[in-house]
N, CA, C and O atoms as a Maestro MAE file, in Angstrom:
{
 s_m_m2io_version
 :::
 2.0.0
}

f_m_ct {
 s_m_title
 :::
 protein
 m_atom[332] {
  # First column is atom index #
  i_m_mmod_type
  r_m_x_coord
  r_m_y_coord
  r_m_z_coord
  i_m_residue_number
  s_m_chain_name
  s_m_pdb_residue_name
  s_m_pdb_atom_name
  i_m_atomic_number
  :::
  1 25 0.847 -1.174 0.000 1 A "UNK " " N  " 7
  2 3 0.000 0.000 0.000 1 A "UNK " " CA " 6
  3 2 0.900 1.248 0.000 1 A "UNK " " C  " 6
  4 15 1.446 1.484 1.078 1 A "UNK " " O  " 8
  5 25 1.157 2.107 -1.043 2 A "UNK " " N  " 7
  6 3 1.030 3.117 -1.164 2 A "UNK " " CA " 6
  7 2 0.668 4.634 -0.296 2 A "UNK " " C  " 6
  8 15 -0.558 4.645 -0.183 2 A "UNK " " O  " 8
  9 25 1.142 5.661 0.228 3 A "UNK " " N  " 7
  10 3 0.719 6.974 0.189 3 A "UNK " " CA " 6
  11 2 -0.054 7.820 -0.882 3 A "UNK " " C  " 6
  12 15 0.636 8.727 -0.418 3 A "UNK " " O  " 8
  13 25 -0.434 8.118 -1.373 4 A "UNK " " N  " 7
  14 3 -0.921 9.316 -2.238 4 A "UNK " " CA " 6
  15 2 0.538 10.331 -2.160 4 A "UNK " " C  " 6
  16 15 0.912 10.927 -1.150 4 A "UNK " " O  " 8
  17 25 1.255 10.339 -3.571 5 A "UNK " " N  " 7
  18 3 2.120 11.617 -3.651 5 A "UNK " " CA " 6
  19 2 2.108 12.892 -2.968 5 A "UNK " " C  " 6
  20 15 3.031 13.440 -2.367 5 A "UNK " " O  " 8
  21 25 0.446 13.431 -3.227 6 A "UNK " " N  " 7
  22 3 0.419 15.106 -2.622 6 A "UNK " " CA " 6
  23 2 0.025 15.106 -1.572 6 A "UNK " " C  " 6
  24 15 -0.094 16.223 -1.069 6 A "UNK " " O  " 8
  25 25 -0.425 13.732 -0.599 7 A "UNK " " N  " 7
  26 3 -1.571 14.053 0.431 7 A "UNK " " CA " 6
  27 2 -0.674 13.935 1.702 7 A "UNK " " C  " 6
  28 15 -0.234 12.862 2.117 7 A "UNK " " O  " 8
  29 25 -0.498 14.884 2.148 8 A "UNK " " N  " 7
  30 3 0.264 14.608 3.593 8 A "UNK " " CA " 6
  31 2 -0.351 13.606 4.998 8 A "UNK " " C  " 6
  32 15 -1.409 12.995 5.145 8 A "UNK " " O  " 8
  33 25 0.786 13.774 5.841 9 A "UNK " " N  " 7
  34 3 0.139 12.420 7.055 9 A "UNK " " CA " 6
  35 2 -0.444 12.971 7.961 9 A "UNK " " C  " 6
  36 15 0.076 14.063 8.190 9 A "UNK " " O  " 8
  37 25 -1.163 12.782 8.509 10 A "UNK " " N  " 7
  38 3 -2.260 13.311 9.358 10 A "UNK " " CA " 6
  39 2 -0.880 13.513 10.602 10 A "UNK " " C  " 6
  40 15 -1.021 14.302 11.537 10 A "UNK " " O  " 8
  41 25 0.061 12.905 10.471 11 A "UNK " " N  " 7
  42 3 0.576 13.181 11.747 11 A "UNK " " CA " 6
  43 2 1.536 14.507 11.790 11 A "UNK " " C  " 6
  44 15 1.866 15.247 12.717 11 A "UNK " " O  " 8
  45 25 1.884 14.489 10.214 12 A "UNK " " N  " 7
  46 3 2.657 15.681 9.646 12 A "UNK " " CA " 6
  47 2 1.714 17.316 10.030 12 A "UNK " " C  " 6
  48 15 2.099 18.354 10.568 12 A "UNK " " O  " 8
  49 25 0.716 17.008 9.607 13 A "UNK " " N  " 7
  50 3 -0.465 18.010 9.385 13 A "UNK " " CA " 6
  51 2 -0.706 18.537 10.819 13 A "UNK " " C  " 6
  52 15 -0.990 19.727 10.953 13 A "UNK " " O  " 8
  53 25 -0.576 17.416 12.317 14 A "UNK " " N  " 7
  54 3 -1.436 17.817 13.224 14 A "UNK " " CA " 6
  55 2 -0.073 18.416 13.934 14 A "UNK " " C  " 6
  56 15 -0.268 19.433 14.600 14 A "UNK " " O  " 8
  57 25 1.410 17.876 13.875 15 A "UNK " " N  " 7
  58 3 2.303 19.085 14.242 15 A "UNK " " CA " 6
  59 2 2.636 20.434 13.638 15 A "UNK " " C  " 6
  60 15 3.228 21.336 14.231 15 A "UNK " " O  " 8
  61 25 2.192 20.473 12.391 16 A "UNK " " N  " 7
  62 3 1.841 22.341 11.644 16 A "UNK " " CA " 6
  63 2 0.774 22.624 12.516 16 A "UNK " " C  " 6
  64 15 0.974 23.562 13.288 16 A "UNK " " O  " 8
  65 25 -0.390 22.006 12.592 17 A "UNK " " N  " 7
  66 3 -1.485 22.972 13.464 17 A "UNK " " CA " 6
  67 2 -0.971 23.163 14.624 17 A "UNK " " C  " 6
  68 15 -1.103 24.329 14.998 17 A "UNK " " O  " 8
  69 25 -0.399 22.438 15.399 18 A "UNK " " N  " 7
  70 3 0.408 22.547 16.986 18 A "UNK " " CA " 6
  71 2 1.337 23.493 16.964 18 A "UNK " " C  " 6
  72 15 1.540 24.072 18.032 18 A "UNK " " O  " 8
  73 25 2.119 23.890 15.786 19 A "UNK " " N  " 7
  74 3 3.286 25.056 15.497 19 A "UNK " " CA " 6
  75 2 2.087 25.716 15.387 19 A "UNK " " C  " 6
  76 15 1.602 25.947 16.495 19 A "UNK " " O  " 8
  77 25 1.454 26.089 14.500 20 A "UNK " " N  " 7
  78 3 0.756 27.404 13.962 20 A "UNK " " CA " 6
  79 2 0.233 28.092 15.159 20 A "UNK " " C  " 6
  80 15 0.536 29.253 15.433 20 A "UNK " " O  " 8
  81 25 -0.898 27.040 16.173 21 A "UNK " " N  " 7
  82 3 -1.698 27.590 17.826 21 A "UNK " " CA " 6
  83 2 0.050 28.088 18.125 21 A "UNK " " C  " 6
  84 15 0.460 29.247 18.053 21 A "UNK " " O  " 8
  85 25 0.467 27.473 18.296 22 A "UNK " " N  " 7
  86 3 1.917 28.078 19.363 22 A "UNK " " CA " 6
  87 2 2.156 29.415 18.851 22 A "UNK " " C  " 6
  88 15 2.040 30.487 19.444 22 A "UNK " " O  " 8
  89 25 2.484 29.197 17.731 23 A "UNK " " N  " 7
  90 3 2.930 31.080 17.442 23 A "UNK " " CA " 6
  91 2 1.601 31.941 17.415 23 A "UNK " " C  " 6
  92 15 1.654 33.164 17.543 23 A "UNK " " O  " 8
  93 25 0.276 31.189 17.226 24 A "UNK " " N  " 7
  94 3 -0.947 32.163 17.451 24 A "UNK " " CA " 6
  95 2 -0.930 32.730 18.700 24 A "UNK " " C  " 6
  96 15 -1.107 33.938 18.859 24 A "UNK " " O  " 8
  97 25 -0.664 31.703 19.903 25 A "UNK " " N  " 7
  98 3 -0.824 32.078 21.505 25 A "UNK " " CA " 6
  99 2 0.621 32.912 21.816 25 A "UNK " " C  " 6
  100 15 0.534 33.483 22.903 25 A "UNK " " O  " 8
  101 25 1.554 33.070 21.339 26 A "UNK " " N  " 7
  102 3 2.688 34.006 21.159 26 A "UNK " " CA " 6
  103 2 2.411 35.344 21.205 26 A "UNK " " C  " 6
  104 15 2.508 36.128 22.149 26 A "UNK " " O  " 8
  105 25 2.033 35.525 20.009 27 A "UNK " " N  " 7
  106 3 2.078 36.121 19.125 27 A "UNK " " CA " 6
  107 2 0.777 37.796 19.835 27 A "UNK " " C  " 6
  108 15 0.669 39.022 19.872 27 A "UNK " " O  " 8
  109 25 0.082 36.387 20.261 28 A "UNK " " N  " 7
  110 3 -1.582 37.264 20.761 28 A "UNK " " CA " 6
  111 2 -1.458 36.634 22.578 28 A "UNK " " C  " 6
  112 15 -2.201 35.930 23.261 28 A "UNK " " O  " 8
  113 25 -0.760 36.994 22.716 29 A "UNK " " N  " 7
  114 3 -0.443 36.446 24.123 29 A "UNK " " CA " 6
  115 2 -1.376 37.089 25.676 29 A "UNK " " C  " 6
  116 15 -1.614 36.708 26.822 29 A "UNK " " O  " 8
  117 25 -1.656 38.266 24.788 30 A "UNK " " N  " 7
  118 3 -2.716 39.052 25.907 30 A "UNK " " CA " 6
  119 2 -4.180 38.807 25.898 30 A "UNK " " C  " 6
  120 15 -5.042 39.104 26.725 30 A "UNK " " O  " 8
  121 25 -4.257 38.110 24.604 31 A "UNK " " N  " 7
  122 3 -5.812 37.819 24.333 31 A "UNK " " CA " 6
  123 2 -6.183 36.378 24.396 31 A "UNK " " C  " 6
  124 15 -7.283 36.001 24.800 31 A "UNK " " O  " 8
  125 25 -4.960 35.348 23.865 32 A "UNK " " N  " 7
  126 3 -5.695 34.235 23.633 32 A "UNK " " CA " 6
  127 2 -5.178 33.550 24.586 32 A "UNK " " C  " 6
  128 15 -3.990 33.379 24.313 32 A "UNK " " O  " 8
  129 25 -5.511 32.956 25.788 33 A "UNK " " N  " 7
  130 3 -4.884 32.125 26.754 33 A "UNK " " CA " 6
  131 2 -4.535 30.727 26.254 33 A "UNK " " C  " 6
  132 15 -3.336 30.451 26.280 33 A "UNK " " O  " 8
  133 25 -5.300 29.883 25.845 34 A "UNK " " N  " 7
  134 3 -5.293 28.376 25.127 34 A "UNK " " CA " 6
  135 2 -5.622 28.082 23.762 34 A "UNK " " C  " 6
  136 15 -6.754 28.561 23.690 34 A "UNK " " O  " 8
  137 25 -5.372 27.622 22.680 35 A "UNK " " N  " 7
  138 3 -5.850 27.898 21.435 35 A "UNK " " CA " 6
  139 2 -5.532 26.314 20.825 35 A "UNK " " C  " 6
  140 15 -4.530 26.261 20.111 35 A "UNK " " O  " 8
  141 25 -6.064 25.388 20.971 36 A "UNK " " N  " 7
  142 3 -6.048 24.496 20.066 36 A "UNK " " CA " 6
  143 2 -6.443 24.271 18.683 36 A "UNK " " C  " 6
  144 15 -7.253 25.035 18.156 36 A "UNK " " O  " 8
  145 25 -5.849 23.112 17.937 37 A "UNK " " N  " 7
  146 3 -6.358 23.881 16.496 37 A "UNK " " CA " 6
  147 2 -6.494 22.001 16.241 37 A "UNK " " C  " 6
  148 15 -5.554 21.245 16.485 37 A "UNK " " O  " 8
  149 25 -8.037 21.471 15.644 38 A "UNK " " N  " 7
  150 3 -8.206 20.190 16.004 38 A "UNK " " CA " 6
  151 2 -8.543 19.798 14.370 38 A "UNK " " C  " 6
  152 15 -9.223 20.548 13.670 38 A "UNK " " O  " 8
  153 25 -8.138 18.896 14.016 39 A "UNK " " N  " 7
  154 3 -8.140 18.683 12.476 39 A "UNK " " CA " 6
  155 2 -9.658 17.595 12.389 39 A "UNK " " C  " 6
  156 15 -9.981 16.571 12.990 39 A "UNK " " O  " 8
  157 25 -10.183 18.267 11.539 40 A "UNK " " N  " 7
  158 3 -11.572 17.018 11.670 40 A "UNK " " CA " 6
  159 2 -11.981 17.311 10.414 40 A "UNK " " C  " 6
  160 15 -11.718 18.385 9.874 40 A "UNK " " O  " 8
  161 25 -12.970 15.929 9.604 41 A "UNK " " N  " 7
  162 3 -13.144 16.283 8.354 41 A "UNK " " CA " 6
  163 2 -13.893 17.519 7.755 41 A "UNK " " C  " 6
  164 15 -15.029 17.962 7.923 41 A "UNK " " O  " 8
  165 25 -12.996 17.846 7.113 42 A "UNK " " N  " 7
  166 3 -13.693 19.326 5.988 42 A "UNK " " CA " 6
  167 2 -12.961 20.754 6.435 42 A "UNK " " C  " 6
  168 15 -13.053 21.843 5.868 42 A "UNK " " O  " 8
  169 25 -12.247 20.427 7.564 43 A "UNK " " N  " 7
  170 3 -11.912 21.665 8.086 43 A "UNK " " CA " 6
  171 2 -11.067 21.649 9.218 43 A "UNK " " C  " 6
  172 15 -10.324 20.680 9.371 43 A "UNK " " O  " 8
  173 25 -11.067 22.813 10.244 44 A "UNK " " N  " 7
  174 3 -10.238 22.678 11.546 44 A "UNK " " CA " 6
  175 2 -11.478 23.233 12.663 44 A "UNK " " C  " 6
  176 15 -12.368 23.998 12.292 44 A "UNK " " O  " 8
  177 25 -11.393 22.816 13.794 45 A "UNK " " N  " 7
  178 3 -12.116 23.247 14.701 45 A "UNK " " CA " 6
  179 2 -10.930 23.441 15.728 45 A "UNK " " C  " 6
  180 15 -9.988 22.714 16.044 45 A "UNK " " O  " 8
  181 25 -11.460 25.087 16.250 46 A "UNK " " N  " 7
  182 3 -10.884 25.844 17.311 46 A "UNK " " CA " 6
  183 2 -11.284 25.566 18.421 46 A "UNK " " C  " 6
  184 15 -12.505 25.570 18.577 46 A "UNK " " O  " 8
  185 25 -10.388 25.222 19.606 47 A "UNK " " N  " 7
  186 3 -10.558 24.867 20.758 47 A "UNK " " CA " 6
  187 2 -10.156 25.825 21.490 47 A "UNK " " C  " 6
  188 15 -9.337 26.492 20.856 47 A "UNK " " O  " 8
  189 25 -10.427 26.447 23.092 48 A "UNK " " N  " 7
  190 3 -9.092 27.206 23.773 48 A "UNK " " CA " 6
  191 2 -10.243 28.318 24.215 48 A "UNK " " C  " 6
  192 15 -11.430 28.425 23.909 48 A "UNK " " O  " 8
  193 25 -9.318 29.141 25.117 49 A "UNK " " N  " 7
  194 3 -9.758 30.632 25.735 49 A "UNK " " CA " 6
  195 2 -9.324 31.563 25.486 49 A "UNK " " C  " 6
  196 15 -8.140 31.751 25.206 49 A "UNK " " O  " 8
  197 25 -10.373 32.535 25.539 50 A "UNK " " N  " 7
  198 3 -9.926 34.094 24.871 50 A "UNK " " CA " 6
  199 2 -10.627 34.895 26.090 50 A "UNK " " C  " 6
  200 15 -11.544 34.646 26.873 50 A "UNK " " O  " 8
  201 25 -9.354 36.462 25.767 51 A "UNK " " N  " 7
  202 3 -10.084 37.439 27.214 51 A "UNK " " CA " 6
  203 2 -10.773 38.146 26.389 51 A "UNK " " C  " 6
  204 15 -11.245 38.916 27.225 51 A "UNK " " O  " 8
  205 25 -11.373 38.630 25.036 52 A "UNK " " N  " 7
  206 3 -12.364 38.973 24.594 52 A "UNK " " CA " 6
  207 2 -12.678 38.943 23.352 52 A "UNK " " C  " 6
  208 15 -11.782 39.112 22.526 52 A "UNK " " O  " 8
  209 25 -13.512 38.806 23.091 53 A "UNK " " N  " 7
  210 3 -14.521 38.548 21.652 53 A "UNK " " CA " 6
  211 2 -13.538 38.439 20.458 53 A "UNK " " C  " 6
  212 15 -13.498 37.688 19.483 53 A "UNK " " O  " 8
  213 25 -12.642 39.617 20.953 54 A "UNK " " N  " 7
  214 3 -11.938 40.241 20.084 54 A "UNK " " CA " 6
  215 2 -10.998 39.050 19.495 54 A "UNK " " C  " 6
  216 15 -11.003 38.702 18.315 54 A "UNK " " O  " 8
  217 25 -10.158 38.461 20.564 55 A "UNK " " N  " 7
  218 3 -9.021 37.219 20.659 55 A "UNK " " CA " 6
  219 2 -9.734 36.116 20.436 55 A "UNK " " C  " 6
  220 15 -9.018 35.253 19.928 55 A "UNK " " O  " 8
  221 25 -11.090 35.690 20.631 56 A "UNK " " N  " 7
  222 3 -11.445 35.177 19.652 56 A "UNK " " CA " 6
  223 2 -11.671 34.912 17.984 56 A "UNK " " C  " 6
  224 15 -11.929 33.896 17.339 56 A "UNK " " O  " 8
  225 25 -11.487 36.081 17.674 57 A "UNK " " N  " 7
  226 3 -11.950 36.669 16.080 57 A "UNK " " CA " 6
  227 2 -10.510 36.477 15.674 57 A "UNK " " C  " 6
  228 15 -10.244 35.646 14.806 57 A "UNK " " O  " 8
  229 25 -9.501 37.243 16.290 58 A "UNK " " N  " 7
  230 3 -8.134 37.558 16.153 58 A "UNK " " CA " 6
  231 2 -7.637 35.698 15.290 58 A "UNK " " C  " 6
  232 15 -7.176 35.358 14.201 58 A "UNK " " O  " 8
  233 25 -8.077 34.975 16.550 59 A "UNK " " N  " 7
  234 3 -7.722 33.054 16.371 59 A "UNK " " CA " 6
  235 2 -7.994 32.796 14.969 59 A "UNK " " C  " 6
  236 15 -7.313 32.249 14.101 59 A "UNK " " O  " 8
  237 25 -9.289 33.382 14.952 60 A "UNK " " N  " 7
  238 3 -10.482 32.733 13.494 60 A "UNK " " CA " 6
  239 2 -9.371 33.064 12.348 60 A "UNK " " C  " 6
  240 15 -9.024 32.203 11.540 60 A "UNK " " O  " 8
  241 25 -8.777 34.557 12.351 61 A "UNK " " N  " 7
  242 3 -8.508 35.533 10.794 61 A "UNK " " CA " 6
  243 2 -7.490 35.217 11.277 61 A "UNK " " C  " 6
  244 15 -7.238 36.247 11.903 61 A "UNK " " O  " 8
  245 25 -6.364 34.293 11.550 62 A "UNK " " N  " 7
  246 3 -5.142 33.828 11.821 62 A "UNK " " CA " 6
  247 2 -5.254 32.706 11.026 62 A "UNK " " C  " 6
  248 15 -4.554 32.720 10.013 62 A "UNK " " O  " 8
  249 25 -5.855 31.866 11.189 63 A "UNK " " N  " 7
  250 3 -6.151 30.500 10.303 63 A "UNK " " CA " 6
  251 2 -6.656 30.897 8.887 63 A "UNK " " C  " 6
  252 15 -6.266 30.353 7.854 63 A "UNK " " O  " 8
  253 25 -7.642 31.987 8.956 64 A "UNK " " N  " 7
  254 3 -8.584 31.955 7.665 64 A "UNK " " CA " 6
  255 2 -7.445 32.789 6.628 64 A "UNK " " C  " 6
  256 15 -7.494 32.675 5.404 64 A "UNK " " O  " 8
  257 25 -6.644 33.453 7.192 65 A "UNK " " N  " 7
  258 3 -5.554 34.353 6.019 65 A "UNK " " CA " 6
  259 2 -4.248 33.107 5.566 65 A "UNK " " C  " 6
  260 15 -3.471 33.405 4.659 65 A "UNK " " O  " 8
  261 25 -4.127 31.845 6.226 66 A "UNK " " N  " 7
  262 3 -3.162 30.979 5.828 66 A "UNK " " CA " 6
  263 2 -4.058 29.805 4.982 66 A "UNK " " C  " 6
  264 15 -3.592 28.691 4.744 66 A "UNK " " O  " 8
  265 25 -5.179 30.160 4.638 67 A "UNK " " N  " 7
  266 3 -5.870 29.513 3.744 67 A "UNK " " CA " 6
  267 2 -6.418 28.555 4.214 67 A "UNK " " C  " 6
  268 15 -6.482 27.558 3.495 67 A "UNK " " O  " 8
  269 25 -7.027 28.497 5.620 68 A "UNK " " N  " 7
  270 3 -7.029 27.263 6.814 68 A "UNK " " CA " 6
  271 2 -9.029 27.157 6.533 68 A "UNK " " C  " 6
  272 15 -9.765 28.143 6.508 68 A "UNK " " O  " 8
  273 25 -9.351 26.122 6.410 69 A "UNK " " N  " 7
  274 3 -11.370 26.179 6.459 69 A "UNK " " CA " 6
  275 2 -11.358 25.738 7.773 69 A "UNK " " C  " 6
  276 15 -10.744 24.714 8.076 69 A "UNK " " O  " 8
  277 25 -12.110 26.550 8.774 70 A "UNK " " N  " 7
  278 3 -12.453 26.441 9.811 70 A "UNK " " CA " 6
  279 2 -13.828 25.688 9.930 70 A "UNK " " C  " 6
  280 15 -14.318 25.732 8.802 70 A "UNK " " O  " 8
  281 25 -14.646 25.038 10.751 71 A "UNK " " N  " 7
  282 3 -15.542 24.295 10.557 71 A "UNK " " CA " 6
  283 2 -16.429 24.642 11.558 71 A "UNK " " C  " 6
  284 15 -17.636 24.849 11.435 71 A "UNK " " O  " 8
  285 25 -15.519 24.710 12.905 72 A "UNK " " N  " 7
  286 3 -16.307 25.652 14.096 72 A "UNK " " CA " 6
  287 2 -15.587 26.399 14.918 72 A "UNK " " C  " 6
  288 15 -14.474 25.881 14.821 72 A "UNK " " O  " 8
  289 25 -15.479 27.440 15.800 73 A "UNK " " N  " 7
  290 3 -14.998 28.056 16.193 73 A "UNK " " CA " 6
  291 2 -15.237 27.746 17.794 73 A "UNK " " C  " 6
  292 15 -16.381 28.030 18.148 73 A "UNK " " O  " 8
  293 25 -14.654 27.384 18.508 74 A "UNK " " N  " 7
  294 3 -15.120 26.529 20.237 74 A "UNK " " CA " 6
  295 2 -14.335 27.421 21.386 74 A "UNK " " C  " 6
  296 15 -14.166 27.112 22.565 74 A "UNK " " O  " 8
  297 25 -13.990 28.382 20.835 75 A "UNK " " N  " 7
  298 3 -13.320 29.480 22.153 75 A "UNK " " CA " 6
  299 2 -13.870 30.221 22.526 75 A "UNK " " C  " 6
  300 15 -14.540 31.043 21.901 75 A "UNK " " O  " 8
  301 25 -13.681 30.087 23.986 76 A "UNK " " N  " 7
  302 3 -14.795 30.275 25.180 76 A "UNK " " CA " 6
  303 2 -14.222 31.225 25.624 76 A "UNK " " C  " 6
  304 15 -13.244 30.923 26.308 76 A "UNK " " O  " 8
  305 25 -14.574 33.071 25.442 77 A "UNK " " N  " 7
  306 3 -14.264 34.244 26.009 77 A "UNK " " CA " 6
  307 2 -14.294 33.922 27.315 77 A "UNK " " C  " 6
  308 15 -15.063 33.017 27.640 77 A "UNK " " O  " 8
  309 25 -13.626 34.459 28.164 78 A "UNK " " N  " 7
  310 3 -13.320 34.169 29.720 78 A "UNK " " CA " 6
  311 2 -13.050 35.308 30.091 78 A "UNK " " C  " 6
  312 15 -11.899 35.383 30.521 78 A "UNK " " O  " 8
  313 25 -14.022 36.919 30.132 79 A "UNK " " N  " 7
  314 3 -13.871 38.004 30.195 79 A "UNK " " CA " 6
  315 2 -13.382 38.416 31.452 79 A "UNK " " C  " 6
  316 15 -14.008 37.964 32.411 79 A "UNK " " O  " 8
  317 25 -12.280 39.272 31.737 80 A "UNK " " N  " 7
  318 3 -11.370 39.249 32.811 80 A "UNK " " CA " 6
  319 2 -10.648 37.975 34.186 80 A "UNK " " C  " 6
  320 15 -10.441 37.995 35.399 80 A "UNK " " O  " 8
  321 25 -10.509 37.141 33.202 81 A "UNK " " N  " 7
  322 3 -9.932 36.198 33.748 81 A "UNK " " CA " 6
  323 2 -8.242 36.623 32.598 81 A "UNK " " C  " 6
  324 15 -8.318 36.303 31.412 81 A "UNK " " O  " 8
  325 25 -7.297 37.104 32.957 82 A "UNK " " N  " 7
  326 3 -6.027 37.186 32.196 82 A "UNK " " CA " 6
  327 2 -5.047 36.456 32.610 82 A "UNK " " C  " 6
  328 15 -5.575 36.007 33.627 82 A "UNK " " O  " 8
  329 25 -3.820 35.914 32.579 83 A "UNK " " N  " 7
  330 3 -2.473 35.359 32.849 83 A "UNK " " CA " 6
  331 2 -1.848 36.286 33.641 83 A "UNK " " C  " 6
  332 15 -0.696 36.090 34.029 83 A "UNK " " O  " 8
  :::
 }
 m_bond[331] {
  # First column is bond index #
  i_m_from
  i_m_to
  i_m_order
  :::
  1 1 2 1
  2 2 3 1
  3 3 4 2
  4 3 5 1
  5 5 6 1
  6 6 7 1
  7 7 8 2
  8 7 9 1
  9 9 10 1
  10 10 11 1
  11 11 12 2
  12 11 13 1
  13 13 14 1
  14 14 15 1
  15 15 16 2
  16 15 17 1
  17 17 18 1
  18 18 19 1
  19 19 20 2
  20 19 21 1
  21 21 22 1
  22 22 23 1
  23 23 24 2
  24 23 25 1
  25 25 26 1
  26 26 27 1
  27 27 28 2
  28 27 29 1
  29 29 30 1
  30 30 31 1
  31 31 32 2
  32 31 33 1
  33 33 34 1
  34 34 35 1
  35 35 36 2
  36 35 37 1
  37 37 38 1
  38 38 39 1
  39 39 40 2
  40 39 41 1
  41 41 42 1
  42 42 43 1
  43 43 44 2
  44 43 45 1
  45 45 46 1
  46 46 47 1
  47 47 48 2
  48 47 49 1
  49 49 50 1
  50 50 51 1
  51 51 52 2
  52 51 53 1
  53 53 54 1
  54 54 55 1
  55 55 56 2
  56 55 57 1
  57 57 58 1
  58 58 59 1
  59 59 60 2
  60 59 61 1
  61 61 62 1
  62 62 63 1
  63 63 64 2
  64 63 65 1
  65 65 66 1
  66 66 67 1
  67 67 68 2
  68 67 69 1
  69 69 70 1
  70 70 71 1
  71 71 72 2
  72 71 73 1
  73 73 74 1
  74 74 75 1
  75 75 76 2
  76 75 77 1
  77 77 78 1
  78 78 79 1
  79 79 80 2
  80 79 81 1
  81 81 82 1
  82 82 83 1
  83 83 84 2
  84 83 85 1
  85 85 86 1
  86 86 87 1
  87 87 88 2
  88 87 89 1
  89 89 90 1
  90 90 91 1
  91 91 92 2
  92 91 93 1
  93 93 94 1
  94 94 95 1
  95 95 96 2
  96 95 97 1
  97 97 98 1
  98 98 99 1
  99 99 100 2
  100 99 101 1
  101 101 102 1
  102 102 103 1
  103 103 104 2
  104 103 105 1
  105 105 106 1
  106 106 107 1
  107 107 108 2
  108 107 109 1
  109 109 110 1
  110 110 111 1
  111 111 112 2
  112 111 113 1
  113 113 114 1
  114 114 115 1
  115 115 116 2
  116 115 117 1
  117 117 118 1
  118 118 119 1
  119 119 120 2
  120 119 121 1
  121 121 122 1
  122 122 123 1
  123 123 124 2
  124 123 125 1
  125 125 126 1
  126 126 127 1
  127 127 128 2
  128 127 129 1
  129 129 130 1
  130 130 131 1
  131 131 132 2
  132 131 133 1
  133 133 134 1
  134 134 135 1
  135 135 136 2
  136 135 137 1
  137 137 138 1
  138 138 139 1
  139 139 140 2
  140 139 141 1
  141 141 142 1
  142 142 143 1
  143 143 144 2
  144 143 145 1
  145 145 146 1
  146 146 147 1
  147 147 148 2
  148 147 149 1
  149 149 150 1
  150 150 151 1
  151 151 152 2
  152 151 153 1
  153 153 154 1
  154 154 155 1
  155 155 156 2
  156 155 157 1
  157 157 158 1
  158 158 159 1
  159 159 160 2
  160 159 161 1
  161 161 162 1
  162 162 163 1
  163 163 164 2
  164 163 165 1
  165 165 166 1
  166 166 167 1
  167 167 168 2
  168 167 169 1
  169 169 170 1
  170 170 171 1
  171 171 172 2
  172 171 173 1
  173 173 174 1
  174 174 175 1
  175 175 176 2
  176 175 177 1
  177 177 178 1
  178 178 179 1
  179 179 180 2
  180 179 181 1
  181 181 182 1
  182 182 183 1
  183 183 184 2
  184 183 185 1
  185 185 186 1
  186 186 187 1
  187 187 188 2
  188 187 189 1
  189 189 190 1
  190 190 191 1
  191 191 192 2
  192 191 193 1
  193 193 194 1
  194 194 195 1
  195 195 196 2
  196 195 197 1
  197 197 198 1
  198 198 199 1
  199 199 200 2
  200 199 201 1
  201 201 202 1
  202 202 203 1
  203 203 204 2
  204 203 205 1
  205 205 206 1
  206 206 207 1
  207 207 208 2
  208 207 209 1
  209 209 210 1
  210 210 211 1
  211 211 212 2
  212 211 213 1
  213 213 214 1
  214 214 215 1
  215 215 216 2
  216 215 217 1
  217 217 218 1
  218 218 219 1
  219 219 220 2
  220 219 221 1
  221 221 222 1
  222 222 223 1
  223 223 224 2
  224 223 225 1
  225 225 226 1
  226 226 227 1
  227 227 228 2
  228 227 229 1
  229 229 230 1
  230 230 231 1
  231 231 232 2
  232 231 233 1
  233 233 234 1
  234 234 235 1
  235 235 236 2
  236 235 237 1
  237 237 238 1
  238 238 239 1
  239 239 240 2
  240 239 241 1
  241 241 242 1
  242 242 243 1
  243 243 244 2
  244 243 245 1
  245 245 246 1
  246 246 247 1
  247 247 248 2
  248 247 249 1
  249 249 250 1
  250 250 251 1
  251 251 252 2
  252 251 253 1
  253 253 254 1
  254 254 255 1
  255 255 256 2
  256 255 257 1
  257 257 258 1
  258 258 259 1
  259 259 260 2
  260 259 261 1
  261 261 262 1
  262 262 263 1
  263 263 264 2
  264 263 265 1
  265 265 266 1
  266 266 267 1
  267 267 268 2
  268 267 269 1
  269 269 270 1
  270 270 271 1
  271 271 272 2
  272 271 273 1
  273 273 274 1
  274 274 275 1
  275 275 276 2
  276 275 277 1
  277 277 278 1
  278 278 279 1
  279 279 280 2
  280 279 281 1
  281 281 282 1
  282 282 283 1
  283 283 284 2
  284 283 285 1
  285 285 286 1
  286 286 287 1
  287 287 288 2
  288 287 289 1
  289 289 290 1
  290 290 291 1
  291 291 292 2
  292 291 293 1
  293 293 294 1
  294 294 295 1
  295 295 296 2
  296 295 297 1
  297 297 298 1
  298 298 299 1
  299 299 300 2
  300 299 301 1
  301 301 302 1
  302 302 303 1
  303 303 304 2
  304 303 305 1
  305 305 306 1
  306 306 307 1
  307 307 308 2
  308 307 309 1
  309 309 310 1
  310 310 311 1
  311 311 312 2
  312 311 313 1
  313 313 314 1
  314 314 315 1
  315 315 316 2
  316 315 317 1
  317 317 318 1
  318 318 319 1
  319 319 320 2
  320 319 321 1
  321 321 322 1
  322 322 323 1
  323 323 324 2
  324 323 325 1
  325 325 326 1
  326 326 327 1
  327 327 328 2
  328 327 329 1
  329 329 330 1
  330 330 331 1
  331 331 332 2
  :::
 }
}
C-alpha cells in the first residue's frame, strides 16, 4: 500500500497545526490564553480561551488568512480572567 504523492500524514499536518496555535498564543499572548487547532473532516475546529470577543476573532482571521477552512470556532471568552 502506497501513500498518495500530494496528500500529507495526518501526523505531519497535526504538528503544523500545533506550530501554527503556538505562534498564534505568542504572538496574541494578551488575548488568547489556550488555542487548540483540532483537524476534523472538511476543516479545523478551534478549541481554547480568549479574554475577549476580540481574541477570539483575532484566532479565526489567523487561520482563515493561511488559507485554513475552519468548521467551528469553540473558544470560550473568559472576560477578565487574564495570565
Amino acid at each position: 500500500m502506497t501513500a498518495l504523492p500530494d496528500s500529507p500524514c495526518v501526523c505531519d499536518m497535526a504538528k503544523e497545526l500545533e506550530e501554527i496555535a503556538a505562534g498564534i498564543r505568542t504572538r496574541y499572548r494578551w488575548l488568547i490564553l489556550e488555542l487548540q487547532i483540532e483537524l476534523v473532516e472538511g476543516g479545523m475546529v478551534l478549541r481554547g480561551r480568549a479574554v475577549t470577543f476580540y481574541g477570539k476573532q483575532v484566532a479565526q482571521y489567523e487561520l482563515l488568512r493561511r488559507g485554513l477552512a475552519i468548521v467551528a470556532n469553540h473558544i470560550a471568552v473568559t472576560v477578565g480572567k487574564r495570565l
